[in-house]
DRENDRENFI-661776 format. One line per 5 residues: number of its first residue (from 1); their letters; for each residue x, y negated, z of N, C-alpha, C, CB. Coordinates in steps of 0.2 Angstrom, whole numbers, plus 5000, padded with zeros to 4 digits. Atoms other than C-alpha are relative to their C-alpha. Glycine has a CB too. Layout:
<sites>
NUM	A	X:Y:Z:X:Y:Z:X:Y:Z:X:Y:Z  ... .
</sites>
This chain:
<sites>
1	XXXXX	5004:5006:5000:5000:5000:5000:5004:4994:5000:4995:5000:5006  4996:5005:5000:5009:4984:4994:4996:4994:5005:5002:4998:4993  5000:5004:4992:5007:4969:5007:5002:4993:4994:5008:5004:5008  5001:5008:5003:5003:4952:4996:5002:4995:5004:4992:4997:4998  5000:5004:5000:5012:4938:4998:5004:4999:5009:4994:4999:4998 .
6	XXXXX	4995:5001:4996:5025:4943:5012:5005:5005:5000:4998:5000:5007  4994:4999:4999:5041:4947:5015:5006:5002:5004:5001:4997:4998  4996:5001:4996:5056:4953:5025:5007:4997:4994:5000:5008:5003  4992:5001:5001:5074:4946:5026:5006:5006:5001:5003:4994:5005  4995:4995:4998:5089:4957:5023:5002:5000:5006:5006:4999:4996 .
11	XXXXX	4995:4998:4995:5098:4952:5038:4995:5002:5007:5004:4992:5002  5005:4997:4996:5083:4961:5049:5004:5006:5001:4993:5000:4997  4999:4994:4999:5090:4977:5046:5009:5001:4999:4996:5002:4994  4994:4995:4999:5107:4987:5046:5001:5003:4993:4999:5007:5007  4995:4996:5004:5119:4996:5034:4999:4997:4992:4997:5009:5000 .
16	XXXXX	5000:5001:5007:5118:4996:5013:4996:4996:4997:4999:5006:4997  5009:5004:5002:5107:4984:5004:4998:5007:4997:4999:4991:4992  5005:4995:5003:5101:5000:4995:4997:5002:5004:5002:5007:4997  5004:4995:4996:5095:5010:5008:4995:4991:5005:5008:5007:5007  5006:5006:4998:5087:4990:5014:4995:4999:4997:5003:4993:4999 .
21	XXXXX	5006:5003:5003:5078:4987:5000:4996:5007:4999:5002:4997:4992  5005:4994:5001:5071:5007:4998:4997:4998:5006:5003:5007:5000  5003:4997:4995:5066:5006:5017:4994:4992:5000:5007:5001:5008  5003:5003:5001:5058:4988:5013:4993:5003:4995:5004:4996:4999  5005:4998:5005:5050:4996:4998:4993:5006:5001:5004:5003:4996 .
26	XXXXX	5003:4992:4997:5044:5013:5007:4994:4996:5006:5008:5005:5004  5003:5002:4996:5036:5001:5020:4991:4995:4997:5005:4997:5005  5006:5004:5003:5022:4990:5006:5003:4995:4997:4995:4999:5006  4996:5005:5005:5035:4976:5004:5001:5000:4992:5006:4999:5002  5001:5005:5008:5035:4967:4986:5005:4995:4997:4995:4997:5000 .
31	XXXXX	4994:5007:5003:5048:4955:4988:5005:5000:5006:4995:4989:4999  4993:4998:4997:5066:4953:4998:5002:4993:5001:5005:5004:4995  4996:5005:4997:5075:4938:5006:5006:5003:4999:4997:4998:5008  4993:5000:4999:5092:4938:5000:5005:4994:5004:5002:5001:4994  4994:5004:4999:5108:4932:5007:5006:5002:4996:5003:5001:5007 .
36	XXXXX	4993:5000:5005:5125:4927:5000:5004:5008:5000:5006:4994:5003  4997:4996:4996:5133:4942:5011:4998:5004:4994:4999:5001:5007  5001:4992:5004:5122:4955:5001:5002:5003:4997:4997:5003:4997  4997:4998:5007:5130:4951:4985:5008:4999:5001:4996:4994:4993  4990:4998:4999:5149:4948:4989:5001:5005:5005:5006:4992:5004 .
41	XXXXX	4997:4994:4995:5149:4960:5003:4999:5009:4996:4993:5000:5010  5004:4992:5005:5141:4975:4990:5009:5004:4997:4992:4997:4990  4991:4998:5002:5158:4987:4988:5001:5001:4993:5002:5006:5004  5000:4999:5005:5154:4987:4971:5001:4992:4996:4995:5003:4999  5002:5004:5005:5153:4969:4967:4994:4994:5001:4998:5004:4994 .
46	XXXXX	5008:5002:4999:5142:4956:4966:4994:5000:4996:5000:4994:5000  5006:4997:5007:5135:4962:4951:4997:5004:4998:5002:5001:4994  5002:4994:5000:5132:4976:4956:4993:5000:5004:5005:5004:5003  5006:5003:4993:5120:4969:4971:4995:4999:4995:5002:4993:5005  5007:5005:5004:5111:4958:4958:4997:5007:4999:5003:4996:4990 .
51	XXXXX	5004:4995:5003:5108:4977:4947:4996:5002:5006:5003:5005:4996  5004:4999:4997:5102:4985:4962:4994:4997:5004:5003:5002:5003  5003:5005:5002:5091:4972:4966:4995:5002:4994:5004:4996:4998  5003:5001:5006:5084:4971:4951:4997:5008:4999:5006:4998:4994  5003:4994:4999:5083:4989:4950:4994:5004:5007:5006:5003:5000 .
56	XXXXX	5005:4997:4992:5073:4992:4968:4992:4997:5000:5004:4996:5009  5007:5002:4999:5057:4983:4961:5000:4996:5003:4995:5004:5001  5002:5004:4995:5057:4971:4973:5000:4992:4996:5006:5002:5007  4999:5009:5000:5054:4951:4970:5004:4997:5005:4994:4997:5002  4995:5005:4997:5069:4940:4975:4994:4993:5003:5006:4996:4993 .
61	XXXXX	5004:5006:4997:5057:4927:4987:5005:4995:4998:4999:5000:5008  4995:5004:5000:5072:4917:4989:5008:5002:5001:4998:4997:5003  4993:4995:4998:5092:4916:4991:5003:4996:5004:5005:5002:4995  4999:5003:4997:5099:4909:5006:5010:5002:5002:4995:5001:5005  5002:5008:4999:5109:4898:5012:5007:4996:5002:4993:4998:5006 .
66	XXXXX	4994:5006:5001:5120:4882:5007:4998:4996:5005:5000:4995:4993  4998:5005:4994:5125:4874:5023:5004:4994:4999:5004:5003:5004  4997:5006:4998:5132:4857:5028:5002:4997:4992:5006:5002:5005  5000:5003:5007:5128:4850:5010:5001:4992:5000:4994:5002:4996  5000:5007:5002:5124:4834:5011:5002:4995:5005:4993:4998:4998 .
71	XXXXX	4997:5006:4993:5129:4816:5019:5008:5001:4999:4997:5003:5009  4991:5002:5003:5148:4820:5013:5000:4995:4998:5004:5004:4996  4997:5006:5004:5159:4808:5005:5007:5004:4997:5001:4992:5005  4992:4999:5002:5176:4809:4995:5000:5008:4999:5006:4997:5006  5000:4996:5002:5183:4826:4994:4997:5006:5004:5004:4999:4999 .
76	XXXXX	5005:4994:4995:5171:4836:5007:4992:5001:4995:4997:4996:5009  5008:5001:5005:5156:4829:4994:5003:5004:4995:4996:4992:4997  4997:4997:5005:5166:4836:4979:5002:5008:5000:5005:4997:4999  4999:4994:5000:5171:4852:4987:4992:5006:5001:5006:5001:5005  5006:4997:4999:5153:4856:4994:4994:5001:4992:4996:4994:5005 .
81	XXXXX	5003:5000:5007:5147:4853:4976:5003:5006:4996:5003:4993:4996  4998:4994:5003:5158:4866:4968:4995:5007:5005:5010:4999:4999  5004:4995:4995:5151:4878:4983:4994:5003:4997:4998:4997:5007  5005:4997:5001:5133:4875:4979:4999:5002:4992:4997:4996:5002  5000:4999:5004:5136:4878:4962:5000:5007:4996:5003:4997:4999 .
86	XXXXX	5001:4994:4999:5142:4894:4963:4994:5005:5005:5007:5001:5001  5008:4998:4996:5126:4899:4976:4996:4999:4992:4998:4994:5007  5007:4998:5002:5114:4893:4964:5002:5005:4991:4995:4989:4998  5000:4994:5002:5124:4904:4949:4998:5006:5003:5005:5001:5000  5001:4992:4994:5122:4920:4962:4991:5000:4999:5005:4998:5012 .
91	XXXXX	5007:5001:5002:5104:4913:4962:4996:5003:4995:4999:4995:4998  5003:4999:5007:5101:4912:4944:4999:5007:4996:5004:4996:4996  4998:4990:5004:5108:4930:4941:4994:5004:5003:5010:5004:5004  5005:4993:4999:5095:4938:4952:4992:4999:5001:5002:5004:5007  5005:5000:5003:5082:4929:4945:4995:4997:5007:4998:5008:4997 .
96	XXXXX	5004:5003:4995:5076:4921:4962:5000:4990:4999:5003:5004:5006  4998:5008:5003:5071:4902:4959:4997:4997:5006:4996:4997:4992  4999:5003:4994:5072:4896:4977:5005:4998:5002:4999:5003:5003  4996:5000:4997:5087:4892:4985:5000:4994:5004:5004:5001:4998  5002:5004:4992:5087:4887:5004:5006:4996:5002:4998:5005:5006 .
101	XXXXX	4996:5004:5000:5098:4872:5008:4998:4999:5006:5001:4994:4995  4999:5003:4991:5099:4869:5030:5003:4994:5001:5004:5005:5006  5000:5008:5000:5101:4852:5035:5008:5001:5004:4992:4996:5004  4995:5000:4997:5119:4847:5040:5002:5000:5007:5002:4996:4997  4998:5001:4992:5128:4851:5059:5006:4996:5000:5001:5008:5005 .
106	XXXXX	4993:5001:5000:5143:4844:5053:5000:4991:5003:5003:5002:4991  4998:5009:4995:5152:4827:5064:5004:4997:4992:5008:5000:5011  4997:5004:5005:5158:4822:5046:4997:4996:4994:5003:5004:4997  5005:5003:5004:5141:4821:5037:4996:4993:5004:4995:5005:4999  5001:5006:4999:5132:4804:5037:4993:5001:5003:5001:4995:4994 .
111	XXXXX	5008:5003:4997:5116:4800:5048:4995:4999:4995:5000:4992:5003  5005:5004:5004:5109:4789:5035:4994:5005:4995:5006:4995:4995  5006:4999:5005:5091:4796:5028:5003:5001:4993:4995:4995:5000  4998:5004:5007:5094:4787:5013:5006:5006:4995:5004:4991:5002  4995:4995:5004:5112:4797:5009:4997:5005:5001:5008:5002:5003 .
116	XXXXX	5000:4992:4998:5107:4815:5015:4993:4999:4992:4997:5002:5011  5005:5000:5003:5091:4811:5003:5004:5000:4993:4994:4995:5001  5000:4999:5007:5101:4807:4988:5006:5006:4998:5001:4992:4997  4995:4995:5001:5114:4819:4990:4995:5008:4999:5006:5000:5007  5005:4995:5003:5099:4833:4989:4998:4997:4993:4995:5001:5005 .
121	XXXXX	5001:5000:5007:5093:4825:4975:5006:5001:4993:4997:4995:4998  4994:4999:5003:5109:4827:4966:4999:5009:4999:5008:4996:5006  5000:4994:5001:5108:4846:4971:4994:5002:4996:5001:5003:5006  5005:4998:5002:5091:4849:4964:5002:4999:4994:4994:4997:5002  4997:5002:5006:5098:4840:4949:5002:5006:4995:5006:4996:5002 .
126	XXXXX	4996:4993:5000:5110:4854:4948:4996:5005:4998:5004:5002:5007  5002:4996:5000:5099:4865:4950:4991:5001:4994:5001:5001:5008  5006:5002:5005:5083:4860:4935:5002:5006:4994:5002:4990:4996  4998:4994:5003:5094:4871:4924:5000:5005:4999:5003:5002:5000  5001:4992:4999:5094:4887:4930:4993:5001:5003:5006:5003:5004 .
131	XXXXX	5007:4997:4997:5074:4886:4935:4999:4998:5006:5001:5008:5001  5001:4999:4993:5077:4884:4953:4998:4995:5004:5006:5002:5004  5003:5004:4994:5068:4874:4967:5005:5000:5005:4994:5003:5002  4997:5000:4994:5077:4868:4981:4996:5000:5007:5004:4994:4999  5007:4998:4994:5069:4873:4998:5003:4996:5007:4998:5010:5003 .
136	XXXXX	4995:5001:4995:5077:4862:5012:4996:4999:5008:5004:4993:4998  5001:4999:4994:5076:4867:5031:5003:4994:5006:5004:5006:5001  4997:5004:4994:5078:4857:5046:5001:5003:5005:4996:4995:5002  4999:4997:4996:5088:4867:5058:4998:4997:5007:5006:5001:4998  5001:5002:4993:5083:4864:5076:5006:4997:5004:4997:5007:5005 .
141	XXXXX	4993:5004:4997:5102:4860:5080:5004:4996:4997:5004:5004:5001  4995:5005:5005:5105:4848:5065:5001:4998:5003:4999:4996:4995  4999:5006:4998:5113:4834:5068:4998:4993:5000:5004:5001:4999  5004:5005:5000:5104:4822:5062:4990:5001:4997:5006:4995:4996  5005:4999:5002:5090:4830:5053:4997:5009:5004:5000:4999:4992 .
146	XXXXX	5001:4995:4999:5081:4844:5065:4994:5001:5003:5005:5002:5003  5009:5000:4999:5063:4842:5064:4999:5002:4992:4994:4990:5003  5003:5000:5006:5052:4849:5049:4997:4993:4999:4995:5005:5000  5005:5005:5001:5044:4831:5049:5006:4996:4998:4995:4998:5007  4994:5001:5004:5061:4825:5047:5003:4999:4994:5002:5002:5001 .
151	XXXXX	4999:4998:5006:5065:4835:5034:4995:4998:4996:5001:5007:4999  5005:5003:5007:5050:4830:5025:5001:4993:4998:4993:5000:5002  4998:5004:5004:5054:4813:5026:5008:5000:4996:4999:4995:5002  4996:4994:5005:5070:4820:5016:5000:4998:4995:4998:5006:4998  5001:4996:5005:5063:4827:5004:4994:4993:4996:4996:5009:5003 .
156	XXXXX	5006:5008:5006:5047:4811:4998:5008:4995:5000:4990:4993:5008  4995:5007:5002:5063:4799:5001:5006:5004:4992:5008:4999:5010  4997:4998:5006:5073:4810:4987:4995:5002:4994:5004:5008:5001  5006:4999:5003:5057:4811:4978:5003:5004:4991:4995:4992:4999  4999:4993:5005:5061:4826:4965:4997:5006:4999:5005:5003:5002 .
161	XXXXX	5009:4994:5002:5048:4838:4957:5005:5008:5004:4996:5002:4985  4998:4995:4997:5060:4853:4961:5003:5001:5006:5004:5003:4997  4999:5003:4991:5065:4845:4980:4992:5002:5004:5002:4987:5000  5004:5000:4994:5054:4853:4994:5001:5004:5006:4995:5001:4999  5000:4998:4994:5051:4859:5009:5002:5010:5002:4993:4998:5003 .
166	XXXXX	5002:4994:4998:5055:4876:5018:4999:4999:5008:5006:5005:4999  5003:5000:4990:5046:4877:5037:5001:5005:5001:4993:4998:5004  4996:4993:4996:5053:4889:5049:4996:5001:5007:5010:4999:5003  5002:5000:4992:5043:4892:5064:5003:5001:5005:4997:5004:5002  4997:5001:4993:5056:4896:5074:5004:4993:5002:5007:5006:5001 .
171	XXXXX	4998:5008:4998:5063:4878:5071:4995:4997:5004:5001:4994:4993  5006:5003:4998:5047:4871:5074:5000:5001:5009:4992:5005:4995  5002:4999:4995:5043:4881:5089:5007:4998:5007:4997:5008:4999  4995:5002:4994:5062:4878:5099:5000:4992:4999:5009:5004:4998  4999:5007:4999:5061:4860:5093:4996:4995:5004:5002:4997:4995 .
176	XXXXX	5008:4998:4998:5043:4860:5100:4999:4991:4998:4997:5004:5011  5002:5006:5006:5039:4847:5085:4993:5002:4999:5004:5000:4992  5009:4998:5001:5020:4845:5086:4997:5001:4993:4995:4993:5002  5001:4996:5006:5011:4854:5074:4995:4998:4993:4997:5007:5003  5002:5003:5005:5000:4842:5067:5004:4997:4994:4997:4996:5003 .
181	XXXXX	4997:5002:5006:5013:4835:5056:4999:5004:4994:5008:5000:5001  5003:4995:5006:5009:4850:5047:4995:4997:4992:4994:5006:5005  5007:5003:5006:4994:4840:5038:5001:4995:4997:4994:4998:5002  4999:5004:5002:5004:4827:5033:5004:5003:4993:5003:4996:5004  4995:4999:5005:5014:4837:5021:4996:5003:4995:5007:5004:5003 .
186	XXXXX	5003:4997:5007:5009:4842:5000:5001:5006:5002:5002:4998:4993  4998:4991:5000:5007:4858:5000:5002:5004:4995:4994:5004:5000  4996:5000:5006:5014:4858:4983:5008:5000:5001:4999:4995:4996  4994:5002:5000:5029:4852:4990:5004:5008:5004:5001:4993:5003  4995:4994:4998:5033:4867:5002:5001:5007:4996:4998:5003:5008 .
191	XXXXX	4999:4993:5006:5043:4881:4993:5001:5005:5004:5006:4999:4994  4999:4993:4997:5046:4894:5007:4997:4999:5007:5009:5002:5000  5000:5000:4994:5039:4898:5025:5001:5006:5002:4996:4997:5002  4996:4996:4998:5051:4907:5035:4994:5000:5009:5010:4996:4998  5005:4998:4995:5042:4916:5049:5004:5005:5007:4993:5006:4995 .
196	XXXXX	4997:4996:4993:5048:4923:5067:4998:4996:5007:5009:5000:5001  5002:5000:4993:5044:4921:5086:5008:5002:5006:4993:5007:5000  4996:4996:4997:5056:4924:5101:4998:4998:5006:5008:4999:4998  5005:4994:4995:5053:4931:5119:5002:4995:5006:5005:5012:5000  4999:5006:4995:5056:4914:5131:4994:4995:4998:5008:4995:5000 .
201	XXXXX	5006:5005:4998:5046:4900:5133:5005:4993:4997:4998:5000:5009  4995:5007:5003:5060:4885:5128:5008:5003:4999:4999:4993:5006  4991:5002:5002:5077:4884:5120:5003:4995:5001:5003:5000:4993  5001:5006:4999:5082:4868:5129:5007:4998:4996:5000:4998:5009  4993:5006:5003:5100:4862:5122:5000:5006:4992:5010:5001:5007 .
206	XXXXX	4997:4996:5007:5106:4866:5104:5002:5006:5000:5005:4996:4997  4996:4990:5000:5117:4882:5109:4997:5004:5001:5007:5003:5005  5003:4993:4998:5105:4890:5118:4994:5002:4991:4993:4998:5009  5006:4997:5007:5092:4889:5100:5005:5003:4996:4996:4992:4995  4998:4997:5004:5107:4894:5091:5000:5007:5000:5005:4999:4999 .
211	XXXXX	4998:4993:4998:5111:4910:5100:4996:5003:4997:5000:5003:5006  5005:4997:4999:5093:4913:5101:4998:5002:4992:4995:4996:5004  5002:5000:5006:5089:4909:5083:5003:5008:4997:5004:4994:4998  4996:4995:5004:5105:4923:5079:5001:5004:5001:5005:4999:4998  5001:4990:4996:5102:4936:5090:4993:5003:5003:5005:5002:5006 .
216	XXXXX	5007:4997:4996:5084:4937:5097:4995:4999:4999:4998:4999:5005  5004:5003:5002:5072:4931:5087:4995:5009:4999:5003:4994:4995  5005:4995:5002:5056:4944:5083:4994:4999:4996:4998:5003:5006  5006:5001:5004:5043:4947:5072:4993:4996:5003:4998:5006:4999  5006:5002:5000:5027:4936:5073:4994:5004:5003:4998:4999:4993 .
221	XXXXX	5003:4992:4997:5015:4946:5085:5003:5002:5005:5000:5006:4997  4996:4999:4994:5029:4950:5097:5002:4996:5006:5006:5001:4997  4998:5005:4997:5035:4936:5105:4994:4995:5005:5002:4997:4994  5003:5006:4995:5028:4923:5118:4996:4993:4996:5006:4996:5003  5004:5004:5003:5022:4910:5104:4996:5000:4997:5001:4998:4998 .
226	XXXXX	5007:4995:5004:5008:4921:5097:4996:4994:4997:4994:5006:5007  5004:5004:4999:4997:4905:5099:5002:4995:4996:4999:4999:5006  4998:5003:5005:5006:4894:5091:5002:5001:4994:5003:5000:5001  4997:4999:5005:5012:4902:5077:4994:5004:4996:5007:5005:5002  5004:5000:5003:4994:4908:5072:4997:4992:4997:4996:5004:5004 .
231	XXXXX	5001:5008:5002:4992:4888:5073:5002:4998:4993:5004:4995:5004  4994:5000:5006:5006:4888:5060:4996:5001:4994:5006:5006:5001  5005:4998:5005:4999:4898:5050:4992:4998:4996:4998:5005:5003  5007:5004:5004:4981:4893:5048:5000:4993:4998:4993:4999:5005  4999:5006:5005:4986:4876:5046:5003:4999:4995:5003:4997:5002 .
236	XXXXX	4998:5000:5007:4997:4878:5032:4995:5003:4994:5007:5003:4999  5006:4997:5003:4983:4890:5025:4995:4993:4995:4995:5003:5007  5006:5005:5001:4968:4876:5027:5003:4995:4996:4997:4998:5007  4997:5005:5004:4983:4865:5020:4999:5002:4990:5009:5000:5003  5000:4998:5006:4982:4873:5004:5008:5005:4998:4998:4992:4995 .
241	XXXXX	4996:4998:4999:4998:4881:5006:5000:5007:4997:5001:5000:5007  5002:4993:5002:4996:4899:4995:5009:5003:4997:4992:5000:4992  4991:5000:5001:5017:4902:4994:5002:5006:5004:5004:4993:5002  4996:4991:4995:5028:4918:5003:5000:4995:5007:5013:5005:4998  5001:5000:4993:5027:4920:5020:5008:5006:5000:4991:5004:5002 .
246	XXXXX	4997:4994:5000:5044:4928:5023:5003:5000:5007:5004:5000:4994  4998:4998:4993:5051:4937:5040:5007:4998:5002:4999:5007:5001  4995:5001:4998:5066:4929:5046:5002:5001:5006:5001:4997:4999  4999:4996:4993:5071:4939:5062:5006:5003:5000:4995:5005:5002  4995:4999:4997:5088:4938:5066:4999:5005:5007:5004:4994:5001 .
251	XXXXX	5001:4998:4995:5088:4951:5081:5007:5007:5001:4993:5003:4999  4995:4998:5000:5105:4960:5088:4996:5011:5002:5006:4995:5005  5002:4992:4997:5093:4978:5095:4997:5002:4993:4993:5000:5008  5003:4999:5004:5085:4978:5078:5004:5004:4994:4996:4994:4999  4993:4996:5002:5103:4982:5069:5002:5004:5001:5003:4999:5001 .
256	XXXXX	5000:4992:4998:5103:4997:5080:4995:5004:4999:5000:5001:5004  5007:4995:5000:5087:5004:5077:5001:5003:4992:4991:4995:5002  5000:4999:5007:5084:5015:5060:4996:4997:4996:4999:5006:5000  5004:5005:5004:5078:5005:5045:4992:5001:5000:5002:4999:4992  5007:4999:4999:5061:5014:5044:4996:4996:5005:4999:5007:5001 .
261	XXXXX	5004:4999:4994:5055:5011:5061:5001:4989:5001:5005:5006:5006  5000:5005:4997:5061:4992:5061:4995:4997:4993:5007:4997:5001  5004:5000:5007:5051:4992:5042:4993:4999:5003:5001:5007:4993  5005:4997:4999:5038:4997:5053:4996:4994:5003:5001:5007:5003  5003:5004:4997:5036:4984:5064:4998:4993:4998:5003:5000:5004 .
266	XXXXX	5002:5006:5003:5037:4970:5050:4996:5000:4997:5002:4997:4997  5006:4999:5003:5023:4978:5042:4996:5000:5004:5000:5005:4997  5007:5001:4997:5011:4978:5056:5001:4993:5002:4999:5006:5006  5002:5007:5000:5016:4959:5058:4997:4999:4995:5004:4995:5002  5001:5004:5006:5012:4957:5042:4991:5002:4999:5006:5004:4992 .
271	XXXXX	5006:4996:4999:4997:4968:5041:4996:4993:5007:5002:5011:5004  5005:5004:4997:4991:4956:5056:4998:4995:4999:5000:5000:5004  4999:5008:5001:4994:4940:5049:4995:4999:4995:5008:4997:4997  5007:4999:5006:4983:4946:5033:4996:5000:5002:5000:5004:4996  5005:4999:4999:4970:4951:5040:4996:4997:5007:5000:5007:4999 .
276	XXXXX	5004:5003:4994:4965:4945:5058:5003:4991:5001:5003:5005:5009  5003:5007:4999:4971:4929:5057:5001:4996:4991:5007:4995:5007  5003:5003:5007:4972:4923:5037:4995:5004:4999:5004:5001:4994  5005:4998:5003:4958:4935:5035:4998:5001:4994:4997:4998:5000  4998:4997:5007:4964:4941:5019:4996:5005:4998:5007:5003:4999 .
281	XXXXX	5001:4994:5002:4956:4958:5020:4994:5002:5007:5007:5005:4998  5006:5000:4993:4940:4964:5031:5005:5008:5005:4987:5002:4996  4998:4995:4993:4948:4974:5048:5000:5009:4998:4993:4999:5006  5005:4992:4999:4949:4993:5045:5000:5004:5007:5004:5006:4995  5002:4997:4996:4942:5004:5057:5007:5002:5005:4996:5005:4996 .
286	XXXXX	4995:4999:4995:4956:5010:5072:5008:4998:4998:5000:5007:5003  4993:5005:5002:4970:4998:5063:5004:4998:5004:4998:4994:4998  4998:5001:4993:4984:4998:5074:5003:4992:4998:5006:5006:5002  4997:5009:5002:4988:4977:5078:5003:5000:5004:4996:4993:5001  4995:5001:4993:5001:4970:5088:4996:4998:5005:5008:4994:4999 .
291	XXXXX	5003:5005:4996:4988:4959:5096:4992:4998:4997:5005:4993:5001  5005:5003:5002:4971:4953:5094:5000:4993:5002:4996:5004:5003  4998:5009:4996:4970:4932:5092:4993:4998:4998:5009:4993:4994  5008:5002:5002:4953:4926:5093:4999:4995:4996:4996:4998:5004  5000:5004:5005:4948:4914:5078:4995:4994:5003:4998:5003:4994 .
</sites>
């Protein structure tokens, strides 16, 4: 039973992208969250990554992710340029027309809105060629940009048809950025929402969100922000929002476990997100849910 319109990320799981993308495949998934790692770490090649890929039926959601891009100058802008160049290549090759740009931590990039906006439009630029959309994130620990509401203004200040949004609930929820902003934003404009939960209640300083972000985060359903993150959801819905939903759950116990069984668990978030709270599909009969969320 394929599973419309969501997604897991490679870095959920453990061992080979083959045996990732079969255990993705074997569980209903339809489409794949790459990373850079997939394709240069693959002991064949990166070309080799692309073909398997390509070969595993799956849909490239997107491909992640060019860091500390913008807001340079001199030769840090010049060298970041060549960088993202070769990313949105690696992109273009596997056919995914997404790629996720995080908002600069670096003490070398510039503050100023205005730069950070036109140095994304520059990259979008770049990127008109080969197809691709640029998706940009507002990490919870940027430095200067670390609100989705931020990032949005961004993204209208670079005003660029292929320049938009990716929202992350776990930014959202550690930076605990009110969720109405949600309705301010086109719904045209967001090109990815990246989906996870994790198991506290607050990530007060930047290092603790990082950790949290890169080792403990869990599926949608799991977690302490259930409530929230159905908010998420139906708001971008009712926004007009009809784009991937994809699972980004860094978790260090999930690495150990065998792929099937962690396939398993991002299927029954998925399975609940469709049906009990988008209401994609009517309830079947002793359907196992992580949770029941009342509408």
């Amino acid at each position: 039973m394929s599973i419309q319109g969501f997604g897991m990320d490679t870095i959920s799981l453990a061992g080979p992208l083959e045996a990732k993308l079969d255990a993705m495949r074997a569980a209903g998934f339809d489409q794949v969250m790459l990373k850079a790692n997939d394709l240069v770490g693959h002991p064949q090649g990166w070309r080799a990554a692309v073909a398997a890929v390509k070969a595993s039926g799956l849909r490239g959601t997107g491909f992640q992710v060019l860091r500390d891009f913008e807001g340079l100058s001199g030769h840090l802008h010049h060298y970041k340029l060549d960088i993202a160049k070769t990313m949105l290549e690696m992109c273009a090759a596997l056919g995914c027309d997404v790629l996720l740009a995080c908002s600069s931590t670096s003490t070398h990039a510039s503050t100023e809105l205005d730069h950070i906006a036109r140095d994304l439009r520059k990259l979008a630029m770049l990127a008109i060629p080969h197809g691709i959309r640029i998706a940009y994130e507002g990490l919870s620990w940027g430095r200067t940009v670390n609100e989705y509401t931020t990032a949005w203004d961004v993204v209208c200040r670079a005003d660029c048809p292929n320049l938009g949004l990716c929202f992350d609930s776990f930014h959202a929820l550690a930076a605990k950025t009110p969720l109405d902003g949600i309705d301010e934003i086109d719904p045209q404009k967001i090109f990815l929402v990246q989906l996870s939960d994790f198991m506290w209640q607050e990530a007060r300083t930047f290092e603790e969100r990082m950790a949290t972000a890169r080792t403990f985060r869990v599926f949608p359903g799991e977690g302490v922000h259930t409530a929230a993150v159905v908010e998420m959801v139906r708001r971008l819905d009712a926004l007009g929002y009809d784009g991937d939903y994809s699972f980004e759950v860094f978790n260090d116990d999930y690495v150990q476990m065998p792929l099937p069984m962690v396939c398993e668990r991002a299927e029954r978030s998925a399975q609940w997100l469709a049906d009990d709270v988008l209401r994609r599909a009517a309830p079947q009969p002793n359907q196992l849910r992580l949770r029941r969320v009342r509408g």
